[in-house]
Residue, then its C-alpha position, 0 to 999 in steps of 0.5 A: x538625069x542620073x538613075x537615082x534620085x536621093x537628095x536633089x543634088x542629082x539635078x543640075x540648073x537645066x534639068x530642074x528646069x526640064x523638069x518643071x517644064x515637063x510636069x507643066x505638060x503632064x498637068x496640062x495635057x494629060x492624055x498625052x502621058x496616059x500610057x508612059x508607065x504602061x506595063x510598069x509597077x513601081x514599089x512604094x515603101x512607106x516606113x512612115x506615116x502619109x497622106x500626100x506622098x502616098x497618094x499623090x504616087x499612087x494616083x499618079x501612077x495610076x494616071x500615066x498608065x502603071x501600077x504602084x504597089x504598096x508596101x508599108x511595115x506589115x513585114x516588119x521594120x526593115x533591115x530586121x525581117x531581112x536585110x535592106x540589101x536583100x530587100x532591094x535586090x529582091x525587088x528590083x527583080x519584079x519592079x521598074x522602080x522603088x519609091x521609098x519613105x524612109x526614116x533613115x538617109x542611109x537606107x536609101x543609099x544602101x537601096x539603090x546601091x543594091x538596086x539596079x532599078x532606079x531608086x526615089x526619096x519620097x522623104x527620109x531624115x534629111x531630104x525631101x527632094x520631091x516637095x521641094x519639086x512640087x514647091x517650085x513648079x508652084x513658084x514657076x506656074x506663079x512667076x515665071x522666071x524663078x531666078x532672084x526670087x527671094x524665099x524665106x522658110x520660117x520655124x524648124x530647120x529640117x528636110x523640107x529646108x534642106x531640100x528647099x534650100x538647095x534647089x533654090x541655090x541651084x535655081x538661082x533663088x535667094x533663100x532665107x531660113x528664120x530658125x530659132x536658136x538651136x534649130x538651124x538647118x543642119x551645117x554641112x547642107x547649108x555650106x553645099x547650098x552656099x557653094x551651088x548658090x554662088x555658082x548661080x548668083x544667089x545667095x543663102x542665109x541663115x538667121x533667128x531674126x524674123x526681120x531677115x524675111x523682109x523683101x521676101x517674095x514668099x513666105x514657107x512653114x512647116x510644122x514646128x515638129x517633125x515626124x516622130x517627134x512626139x514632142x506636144x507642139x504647145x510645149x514648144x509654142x513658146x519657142x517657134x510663135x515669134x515665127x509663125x506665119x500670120x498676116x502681121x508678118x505677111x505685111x510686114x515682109x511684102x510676101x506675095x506668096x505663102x507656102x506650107x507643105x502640110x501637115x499643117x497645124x492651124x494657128x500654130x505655125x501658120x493661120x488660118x486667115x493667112x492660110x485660106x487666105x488670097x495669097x496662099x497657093x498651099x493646096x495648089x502646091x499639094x496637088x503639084x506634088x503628083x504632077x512633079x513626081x510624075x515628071x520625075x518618074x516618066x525622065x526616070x523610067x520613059x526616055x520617050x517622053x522627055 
């Protein structure tokens, strides 16, 4: 694969597949991977709050023999301390990689064009490329065959359906975003996705209608407001509950399947009963955000291992 991973878009159909194949084998056998990062450190940069990216890197890290090194906004916010040019070209002097959490898409960008070690979006404002890994190595451990599986993502268009929405396309899986009026999915990304679909004989749609998740093979939430919005949720729970996910909904559509990259805030864009429920595979999908990146990271920095 390509040397940095910033959007997805660096994946084609086969590599994706050779992924999740790949984080299968670390998942389940992991004293075979135990040294494939040893002697490396990688840079975590967190400009952003986080409980599974963070530790999901860290630990995983840990577990395939390297060291992670964290670093959050105790130097100041960046591109103001120094510049983000320097910070890239000074870390890639000490470091195998740069795992960054970033509140901007071009912070990335100039990262890894000043970087020449491998660069990783752990989340910034329009992609969040490894949960949507972590979310089809699920489906894969679920399905099997991800190819004409059809996912309906409910509530606010942002980065987790961006990144959602084109891996399906690139897997050849349907996709649905139920989005109210005025929080589709940004344009441009939705007409890439379209254009990698039709490639793979799957199809994207966008809709306000619930009615469109019907047929769905899985049901996906995310929080109603995105981080850094400082927007109370209850002052937009007029506008997302005829979306949330609940049993009613789950019967409705036939979902086998729901999915919640978390935060998640109970009884608002998902319920409880639904989310402890029979058909949820939410925390098995948290738990895969490490074996995904870890298999990111060994196809990044390992050859070996591939």
């Amino acid at each position: 694969m390509t040397k940095h991973f910033l959007t997805g878009l660096e994946l084609d159909q086969a590599s994706v597949l050779s992924l999740l194949n790949l984080a299968k084998n670390i998942k389940q056998q992991p004293q075979e991977y135990n040294q494939a990062l040893a002697g490396k450190s990688i840079v975590t940069l967190f400009e952003k709050p986080s409980l599974r990216t963070r530790v999901s890197f860290d630990i995983g890290i840990n577990k395939l023999g390297g060291h992670a090194v964290y670093l959050d906004q105790q130097n100041g916010a960046m591109g103001s301390r120094e510049s983000v040019k320097d910070f890239a070209l000074n870390i890639a002097t000490w470091a195998d990689g740069l795992v960054a959490r970033v509140n901007h898409h071009q912070t990335l960008e100039t990262l890894a064009t000043y970087s020449n070690v491998p660069v990783v979006n752990s989340l910034c404002d329009l992609y969040h490329p490894c949960q949507a890994l972590a979310d089809f190595l699920t489906l894969y451990e679920v399905y099997g065959d991800l190819a004409g599986l059809k996912i309906a993502y409910l509530g606010e268009g942002n980065n987790v359906t961006h990144s959602l929405m084109l891996l399906a396309a690139t897997l050849g899986a349907d996709f649905v975003a139920v989005c109210p009026k005025g929080h589709s999915p940004d344009a441009q990304i939705v007409k890439q996705a379209e254009q990698i679909a039709a490639v793979n004989g799957a199809s994207v749609l966008i809709s306000d209608r619930v009615e469109a998740a019907v047929g769905a093979n899985v049901l996906y939430a995310d929080t109603w407001v995105s981080m850094g919005n400082t927007t109370p949720l209850e002052q937009v729970k007029a506008t997302f509950m005829p979306y949330q996910i609940n049993q009613q909904l789950v019967e409705n559509t036939g979902a086998q399947t729901i999915l919640h990259c978390q935060p998640a805030h109970r009884e608002f864009e998902i319920t409880s009963e639904v989310m402890d429920g029979a058909k949820s595979k939410i925390i098995q999908q948290a738990e895969n955000r490490m074996h995904a990146q870890n298999a990111l990271l060994v196809s990044l920095l390992n050859k070996d291992y591939v």
